[in-house]
C-alpha positions in Angstrom: 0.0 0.0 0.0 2.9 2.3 1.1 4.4 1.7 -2.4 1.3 2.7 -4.3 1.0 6.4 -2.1 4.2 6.9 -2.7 4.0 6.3 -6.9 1.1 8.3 -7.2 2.5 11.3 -5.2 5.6 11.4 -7.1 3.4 11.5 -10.5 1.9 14.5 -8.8 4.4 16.1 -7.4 6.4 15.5 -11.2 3.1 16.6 -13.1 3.0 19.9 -11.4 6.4 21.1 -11.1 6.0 20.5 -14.9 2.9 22.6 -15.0 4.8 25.5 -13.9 7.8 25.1 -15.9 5.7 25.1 -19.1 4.8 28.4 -18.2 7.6 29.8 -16.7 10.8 28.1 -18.8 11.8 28.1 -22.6 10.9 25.6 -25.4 14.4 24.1 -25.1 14.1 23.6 -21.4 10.5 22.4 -21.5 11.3 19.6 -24.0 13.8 18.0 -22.1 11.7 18.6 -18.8 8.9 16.5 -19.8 10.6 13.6 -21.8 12.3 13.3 -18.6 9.1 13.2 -16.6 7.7 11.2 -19.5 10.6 8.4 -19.5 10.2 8.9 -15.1 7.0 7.7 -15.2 7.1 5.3 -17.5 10.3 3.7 -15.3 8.3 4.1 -12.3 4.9 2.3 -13.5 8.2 -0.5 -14.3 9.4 -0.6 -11.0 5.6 -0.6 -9.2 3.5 -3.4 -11.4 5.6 -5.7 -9.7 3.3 -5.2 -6.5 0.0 -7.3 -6.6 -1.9 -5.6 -4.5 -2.5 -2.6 -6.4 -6.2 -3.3 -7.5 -7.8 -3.0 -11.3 -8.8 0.2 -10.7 -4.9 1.5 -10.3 -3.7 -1.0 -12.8 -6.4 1.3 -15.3 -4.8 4.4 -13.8 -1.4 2.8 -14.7 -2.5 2.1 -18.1 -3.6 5.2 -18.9 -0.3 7.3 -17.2 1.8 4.8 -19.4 -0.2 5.8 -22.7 -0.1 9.1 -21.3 4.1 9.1 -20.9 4.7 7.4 -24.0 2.9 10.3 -26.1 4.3 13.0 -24.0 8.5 11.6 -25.0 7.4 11.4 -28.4 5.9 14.8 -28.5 8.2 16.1 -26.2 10.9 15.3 -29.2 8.2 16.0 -32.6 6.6 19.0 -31.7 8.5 22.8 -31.2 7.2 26.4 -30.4 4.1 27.4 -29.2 2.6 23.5 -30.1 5.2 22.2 -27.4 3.7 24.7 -24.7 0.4 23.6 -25.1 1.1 19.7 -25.7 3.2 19.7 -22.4 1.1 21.8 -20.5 -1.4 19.4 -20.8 0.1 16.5 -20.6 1.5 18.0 -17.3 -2.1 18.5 -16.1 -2.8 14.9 -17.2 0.4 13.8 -15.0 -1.2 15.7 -11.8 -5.0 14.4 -12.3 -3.6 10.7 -12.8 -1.0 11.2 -9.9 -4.2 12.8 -8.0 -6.7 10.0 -8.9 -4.5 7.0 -7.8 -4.0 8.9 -4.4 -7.8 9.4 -4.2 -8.2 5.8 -5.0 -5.9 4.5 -2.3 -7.5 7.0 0.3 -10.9 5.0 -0.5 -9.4 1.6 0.2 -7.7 2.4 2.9 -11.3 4.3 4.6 -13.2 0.8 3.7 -10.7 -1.2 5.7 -10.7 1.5 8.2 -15.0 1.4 8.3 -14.9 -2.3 8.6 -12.7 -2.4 11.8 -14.5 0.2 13.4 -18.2 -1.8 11.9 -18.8 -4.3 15.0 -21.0 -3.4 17.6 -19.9 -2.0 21.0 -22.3 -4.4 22.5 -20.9 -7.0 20.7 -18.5 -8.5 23.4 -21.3 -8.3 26.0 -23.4 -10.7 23.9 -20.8 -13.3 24.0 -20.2 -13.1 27.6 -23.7 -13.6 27.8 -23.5 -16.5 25.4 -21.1 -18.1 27.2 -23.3 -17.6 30.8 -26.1 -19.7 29.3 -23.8 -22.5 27.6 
């Protein structure tokens, strides 16, 4: 579970520093920002599928951050100008809404597990005593 937190925050945190360096840095510098993000991701969604209890839901999220890195190297390297901006801006975006999801996703699963500790009655170890009384 730990290793699942931790995957999705980095996409995050890597998704939104790239946000602000679409807007803030030069074509040359944003390129090689978010190929590097990009080619990140894609050896962090290596390193993390090797943990089984990450759920279909995340494995979808994976899916889609992997298409997702794939298409922002190769238009990271295709596209120049005012086309880059806009491409990596939003595939930034689409870094921090994936890395967001899958950290909104493990919040859930952990709050179920939480809910169904906390679901038995208070009552509940009185009735057993009392079980035991009349056995």
């Amino acid at each position: 579970m730990i290793q699942r937190f931790i995957s999705n925050l980095a996409l995050a945190i890597a998704g939104a520093v790239a946000v602000v360096a679409t807007q803030a840095f030069s074509d040359g510098i944003i390129r090689w920002l978010l190929f590097g993000v990009s080619l990140g991701a894609l050896v962090l969604l290596a390193l993390v599928q090797r943990d089984p209890a990450r759920g279909r839901l995340q494995h979808v999220l994976d899916a889609g951050t992997g298409a997702l890195a794939v298409w922002s190297a190769v238009a990271s390297v295709v596209y120049s100008g005012s086309t880059l901006m806009w491409l990596s801006l939003g595939e930034a975006i689409g870094f921090v809404v994936l890395g967001v999801a899958g950290l909104l996703v493990h919040e859930m699963q952990t709050e179920r597990v939480v809910r169904a500790l906390e679901a038995v009655p208070a009552d509940a170890g009185d009735r057993a005593e009392d079980l035991q009384a009349a056995a």
